[in-house]
ChimeraX commands (.cxc) that place a marker at each C-alpha (Angstrom):
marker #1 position -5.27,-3.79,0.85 radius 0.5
marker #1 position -1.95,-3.65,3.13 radius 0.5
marker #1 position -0.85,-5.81,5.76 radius 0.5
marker #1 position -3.08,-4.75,8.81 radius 0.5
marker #1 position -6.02,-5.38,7.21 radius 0.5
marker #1 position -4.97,-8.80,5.90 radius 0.5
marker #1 position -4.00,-9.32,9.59 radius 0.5
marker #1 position -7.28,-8.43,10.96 radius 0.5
marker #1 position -8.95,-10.96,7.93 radius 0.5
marker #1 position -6.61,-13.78,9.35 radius 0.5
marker #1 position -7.79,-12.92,12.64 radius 0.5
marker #1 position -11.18,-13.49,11.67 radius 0.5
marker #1 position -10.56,-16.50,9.94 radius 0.5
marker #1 position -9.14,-18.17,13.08 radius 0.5
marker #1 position -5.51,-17.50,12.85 radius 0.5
marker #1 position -3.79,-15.44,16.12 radius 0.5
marker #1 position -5.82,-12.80,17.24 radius 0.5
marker #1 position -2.96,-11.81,18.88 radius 0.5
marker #1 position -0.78,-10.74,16.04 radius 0.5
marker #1 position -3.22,-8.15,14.91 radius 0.5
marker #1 position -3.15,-6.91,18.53 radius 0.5
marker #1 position 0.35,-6.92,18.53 radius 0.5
marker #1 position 0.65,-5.23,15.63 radius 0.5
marker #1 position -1.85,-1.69,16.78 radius 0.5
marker #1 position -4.52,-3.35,15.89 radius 0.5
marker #1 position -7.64,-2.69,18.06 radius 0.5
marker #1 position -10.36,-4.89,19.50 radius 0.5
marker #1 position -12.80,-1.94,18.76 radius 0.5
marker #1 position -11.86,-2.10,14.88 radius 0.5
marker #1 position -12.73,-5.69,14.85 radius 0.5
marker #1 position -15.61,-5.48,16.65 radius 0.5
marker #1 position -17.42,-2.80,14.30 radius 0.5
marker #1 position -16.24,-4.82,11.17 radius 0.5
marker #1 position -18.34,-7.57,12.64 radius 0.5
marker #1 position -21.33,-5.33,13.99 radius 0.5
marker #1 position -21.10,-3.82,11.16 radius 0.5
marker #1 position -20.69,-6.83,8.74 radius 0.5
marker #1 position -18.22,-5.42,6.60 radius 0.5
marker #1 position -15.98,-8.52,5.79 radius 0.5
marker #1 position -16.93,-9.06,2.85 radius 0.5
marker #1 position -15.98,-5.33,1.94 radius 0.5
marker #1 position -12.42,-5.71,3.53 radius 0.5
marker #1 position -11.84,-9.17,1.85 radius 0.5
marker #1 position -12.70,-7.10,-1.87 radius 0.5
marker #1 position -10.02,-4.22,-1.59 radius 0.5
marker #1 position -7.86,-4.24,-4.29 radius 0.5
marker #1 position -4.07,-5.24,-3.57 radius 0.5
marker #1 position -3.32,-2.31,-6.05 radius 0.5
marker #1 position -4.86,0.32,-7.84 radius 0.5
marker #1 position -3.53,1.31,-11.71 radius 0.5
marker #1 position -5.06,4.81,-12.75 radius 0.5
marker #1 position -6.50,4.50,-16.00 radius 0.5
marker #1 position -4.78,7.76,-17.78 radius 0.5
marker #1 position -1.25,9.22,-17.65 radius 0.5
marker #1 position -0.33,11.42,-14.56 radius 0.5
marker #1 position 2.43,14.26,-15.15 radius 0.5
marker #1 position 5.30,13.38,-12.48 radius 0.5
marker #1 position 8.39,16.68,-12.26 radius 0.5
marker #1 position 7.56,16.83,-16.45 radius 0.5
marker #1 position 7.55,12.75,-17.24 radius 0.5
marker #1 position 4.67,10.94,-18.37 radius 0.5
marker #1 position 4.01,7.84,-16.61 radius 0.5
marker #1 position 1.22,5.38,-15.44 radius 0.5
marker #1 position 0.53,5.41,-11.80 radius 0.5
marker #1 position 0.43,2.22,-9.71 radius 0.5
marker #1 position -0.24,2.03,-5.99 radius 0.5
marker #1 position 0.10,-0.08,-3.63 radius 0.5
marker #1 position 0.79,-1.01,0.00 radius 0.5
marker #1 position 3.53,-2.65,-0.17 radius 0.5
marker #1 position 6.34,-3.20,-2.30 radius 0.5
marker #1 position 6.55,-4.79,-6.18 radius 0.5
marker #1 position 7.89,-7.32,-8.24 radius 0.5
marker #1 position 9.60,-5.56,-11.19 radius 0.5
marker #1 position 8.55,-6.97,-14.64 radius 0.5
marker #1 position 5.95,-9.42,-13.27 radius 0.5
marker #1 position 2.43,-8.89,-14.54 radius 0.5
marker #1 position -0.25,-7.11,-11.66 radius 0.5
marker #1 position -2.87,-9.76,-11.95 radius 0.5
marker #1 position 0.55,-12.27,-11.23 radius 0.5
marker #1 position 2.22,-10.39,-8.20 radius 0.5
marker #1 position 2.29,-12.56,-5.14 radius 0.5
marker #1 position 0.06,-10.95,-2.52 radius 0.5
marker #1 position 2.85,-10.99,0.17 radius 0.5
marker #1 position 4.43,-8.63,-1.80 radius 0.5
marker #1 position 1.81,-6.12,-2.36 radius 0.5
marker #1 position 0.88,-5.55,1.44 radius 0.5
marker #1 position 4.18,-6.75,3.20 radius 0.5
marker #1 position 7.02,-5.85,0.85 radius 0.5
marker #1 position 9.43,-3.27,1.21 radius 0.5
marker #1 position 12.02,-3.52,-0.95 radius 0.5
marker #1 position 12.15,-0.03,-3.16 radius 0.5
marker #1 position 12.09,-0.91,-6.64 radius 0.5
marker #1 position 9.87,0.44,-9.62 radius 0.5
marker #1 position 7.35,-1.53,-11.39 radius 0.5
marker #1 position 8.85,-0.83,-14.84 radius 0.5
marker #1 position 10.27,2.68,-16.18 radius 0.5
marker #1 position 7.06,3.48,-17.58 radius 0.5
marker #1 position 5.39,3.72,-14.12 radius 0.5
marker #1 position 5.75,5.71,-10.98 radius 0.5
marker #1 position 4.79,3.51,-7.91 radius 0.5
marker #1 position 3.36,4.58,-4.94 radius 0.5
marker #1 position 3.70,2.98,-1.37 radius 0.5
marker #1 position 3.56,3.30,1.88 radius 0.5
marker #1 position 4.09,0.88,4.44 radius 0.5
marker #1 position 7.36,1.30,5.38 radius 0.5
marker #1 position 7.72,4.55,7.41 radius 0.5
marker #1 position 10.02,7.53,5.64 radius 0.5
marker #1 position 12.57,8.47,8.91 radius 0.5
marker #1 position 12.56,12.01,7.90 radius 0.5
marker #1 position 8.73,12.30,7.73 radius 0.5
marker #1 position 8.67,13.55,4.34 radius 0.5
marker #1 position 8.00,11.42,1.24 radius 0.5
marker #1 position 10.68,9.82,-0.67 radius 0.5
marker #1 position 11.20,10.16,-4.70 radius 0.5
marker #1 position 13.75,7.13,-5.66 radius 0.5
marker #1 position 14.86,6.59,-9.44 radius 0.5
marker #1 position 15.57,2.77,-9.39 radius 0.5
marker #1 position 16.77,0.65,-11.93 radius 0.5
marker #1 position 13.14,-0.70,-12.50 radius 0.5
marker #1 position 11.77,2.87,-12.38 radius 0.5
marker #1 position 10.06,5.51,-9.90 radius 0.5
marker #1 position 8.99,4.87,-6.81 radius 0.5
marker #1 position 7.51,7.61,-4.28 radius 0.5
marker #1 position 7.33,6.11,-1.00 radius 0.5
marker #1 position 4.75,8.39,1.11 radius 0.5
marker #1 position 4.54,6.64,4.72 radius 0.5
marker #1 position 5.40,9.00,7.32 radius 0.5
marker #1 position 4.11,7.22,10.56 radius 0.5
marker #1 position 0.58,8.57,10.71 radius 0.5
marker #1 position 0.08,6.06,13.20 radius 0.5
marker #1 position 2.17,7.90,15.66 radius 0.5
marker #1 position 1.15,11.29,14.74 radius 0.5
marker #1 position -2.40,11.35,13.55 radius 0.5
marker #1 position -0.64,12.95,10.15 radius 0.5
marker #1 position -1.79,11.17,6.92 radius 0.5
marker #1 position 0.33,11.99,3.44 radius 0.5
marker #1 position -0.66,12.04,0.48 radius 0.5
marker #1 position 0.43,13.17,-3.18 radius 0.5
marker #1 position -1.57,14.60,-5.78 radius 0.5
marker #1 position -1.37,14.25,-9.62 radius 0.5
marker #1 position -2.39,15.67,-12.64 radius 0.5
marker #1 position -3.63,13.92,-15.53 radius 0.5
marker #1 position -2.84,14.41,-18.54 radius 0.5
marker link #1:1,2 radius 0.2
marker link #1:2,3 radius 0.2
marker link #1:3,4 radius 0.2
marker link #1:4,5 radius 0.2
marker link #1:5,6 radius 0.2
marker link #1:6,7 radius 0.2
marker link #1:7,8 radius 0.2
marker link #1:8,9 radius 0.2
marker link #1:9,10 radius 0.2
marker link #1:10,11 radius 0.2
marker link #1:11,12 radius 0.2
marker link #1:12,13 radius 0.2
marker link #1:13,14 radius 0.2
marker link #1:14,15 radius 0.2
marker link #1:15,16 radius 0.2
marker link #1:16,17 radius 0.2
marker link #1:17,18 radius 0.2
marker link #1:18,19 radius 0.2
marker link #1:19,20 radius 0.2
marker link #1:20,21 radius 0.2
marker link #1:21,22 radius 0.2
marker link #1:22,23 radius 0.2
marker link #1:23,24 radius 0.2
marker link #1:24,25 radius 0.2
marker link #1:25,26 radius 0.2
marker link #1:26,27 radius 0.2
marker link #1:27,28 radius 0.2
marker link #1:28,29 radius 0.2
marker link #1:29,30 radius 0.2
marker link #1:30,31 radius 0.2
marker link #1:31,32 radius 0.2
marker link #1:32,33 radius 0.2
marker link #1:33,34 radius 0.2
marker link #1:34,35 radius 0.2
marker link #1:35,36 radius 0.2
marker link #1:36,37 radius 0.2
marker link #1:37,38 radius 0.2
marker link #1:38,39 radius 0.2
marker link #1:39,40 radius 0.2
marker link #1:40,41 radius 0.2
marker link #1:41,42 radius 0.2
marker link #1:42,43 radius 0.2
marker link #1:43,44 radius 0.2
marker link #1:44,45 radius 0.2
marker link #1:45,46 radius 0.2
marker link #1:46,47 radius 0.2
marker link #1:47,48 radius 0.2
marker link #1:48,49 radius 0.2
marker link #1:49,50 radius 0.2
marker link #1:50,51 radius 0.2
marker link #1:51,52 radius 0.2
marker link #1:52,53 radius 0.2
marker link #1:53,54 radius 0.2
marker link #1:54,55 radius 0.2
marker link #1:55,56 radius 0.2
marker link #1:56,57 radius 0.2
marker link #1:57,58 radius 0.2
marker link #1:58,59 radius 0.2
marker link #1:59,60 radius 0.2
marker link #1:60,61 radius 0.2
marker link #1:61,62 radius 0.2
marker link #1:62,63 radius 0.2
marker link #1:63,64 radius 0.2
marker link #1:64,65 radius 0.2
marker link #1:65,66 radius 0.2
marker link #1:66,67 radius 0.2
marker link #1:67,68 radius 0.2
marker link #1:68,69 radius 0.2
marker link #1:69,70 radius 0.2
marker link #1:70,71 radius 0.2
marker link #1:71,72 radius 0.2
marker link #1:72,73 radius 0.2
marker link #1:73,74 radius 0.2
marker link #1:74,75 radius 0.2
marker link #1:75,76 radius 0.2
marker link #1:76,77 radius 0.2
marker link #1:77,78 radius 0.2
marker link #1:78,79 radius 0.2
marker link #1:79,80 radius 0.2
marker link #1:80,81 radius 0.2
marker link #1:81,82 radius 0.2
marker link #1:82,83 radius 0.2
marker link #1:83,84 radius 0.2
marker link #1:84,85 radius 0.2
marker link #1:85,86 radius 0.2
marker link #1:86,87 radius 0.2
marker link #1:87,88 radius 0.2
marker link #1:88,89 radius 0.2
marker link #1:89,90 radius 0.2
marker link #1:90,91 radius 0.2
marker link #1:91,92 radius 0.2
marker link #1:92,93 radius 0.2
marker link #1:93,94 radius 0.2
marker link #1:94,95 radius 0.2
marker link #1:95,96 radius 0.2
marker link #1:96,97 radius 0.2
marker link #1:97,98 radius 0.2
marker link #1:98,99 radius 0.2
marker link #1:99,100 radius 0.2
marker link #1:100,101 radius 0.2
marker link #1:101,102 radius 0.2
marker link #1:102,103 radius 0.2
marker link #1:103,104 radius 0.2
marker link #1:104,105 radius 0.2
marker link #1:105,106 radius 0.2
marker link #1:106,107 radius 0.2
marker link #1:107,108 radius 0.2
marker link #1:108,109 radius 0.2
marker link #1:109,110 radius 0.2
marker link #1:110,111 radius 0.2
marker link #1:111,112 radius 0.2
marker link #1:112,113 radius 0.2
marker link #1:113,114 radius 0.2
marker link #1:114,115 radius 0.2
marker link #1:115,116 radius 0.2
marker link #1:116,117 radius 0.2
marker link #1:117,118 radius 0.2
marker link #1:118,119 radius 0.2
marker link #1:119,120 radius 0.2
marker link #1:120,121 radius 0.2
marker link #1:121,122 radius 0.2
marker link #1:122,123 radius 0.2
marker link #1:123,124 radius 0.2
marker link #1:124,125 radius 0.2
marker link #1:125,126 radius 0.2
marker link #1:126,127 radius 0.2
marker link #1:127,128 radius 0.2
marker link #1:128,129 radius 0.2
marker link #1:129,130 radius 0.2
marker link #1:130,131 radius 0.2
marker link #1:131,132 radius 0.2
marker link #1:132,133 radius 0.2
marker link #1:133,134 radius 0.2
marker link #1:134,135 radius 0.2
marker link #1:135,136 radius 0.2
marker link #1:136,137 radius 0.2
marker link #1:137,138 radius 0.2
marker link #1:138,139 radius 0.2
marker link #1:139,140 radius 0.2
marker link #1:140,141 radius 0.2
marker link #1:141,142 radius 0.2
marker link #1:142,143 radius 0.2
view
């Protein structure tokens, strides 16, 4: 889950409509989620994913976490604050054992970025589809 579709939940709940509007969302969207009754669906997506195996990364062996936003170093997943995971944007690994994955703040040179932090890897693989209709993404291979 990221930050839009938390925005459109809010929305739903009651809070400003306005502020999913604002922010490219789309009356449209919101009116097939509720034709369509798929709140429920949008309320259960994960706020990250952890692949089960090992992923080969440029010849290291890590574990793979993804997730919208940004994380909080050291801090157990099932404990990371939710703000964090779909608003977050500071670039910082989830440990040195991990690459993490995340979008949601847009890479200027509309390529991904590969960072080596002091709290590990982190790709960062946003590069403004909503302007351009492009969506990135990364492959890995398991090993």
């Amino acid at each position: 889950m990221g930050n839009h579709e938390r925005m459109i939940l809010d929305a739903y709940s009651g809070h400003d409509f306005r502020l999913w509007l604002y922010n490219g969302g789309f009356t449209e969207d919101f009116q097939f989620i509720s034709d369509t009754n798929r709140w429920g669906w949008l309320n259960g997506l994960p706020l990250y994913y952890e692949h089960p195996t090992k992923v080969d990364w440029d010849g290291e062996i890590l574990n793979l976490l993804v997730t919208h936003g940004s994380v909080d170093p050291g801090v157990p997943l099932e404990y990371q604050d939710p703000e964090t995971l779909y608003w977050g944007r500071k670039i910082q690994g989830f440990s040195h054992d991990h690459i993490t994955v995340h979008g949601h703040t847009i890479c200027r040179e509309g390529e991904p970025l590969e960072y080596d932090t002091p709290t590990g890897k982190v790709l960062r693989i946003d590069t403004g589809s909503y302007a351009t209709g492009i969506v990135t993404g990364v492959a890995f291979r398991e090993v």
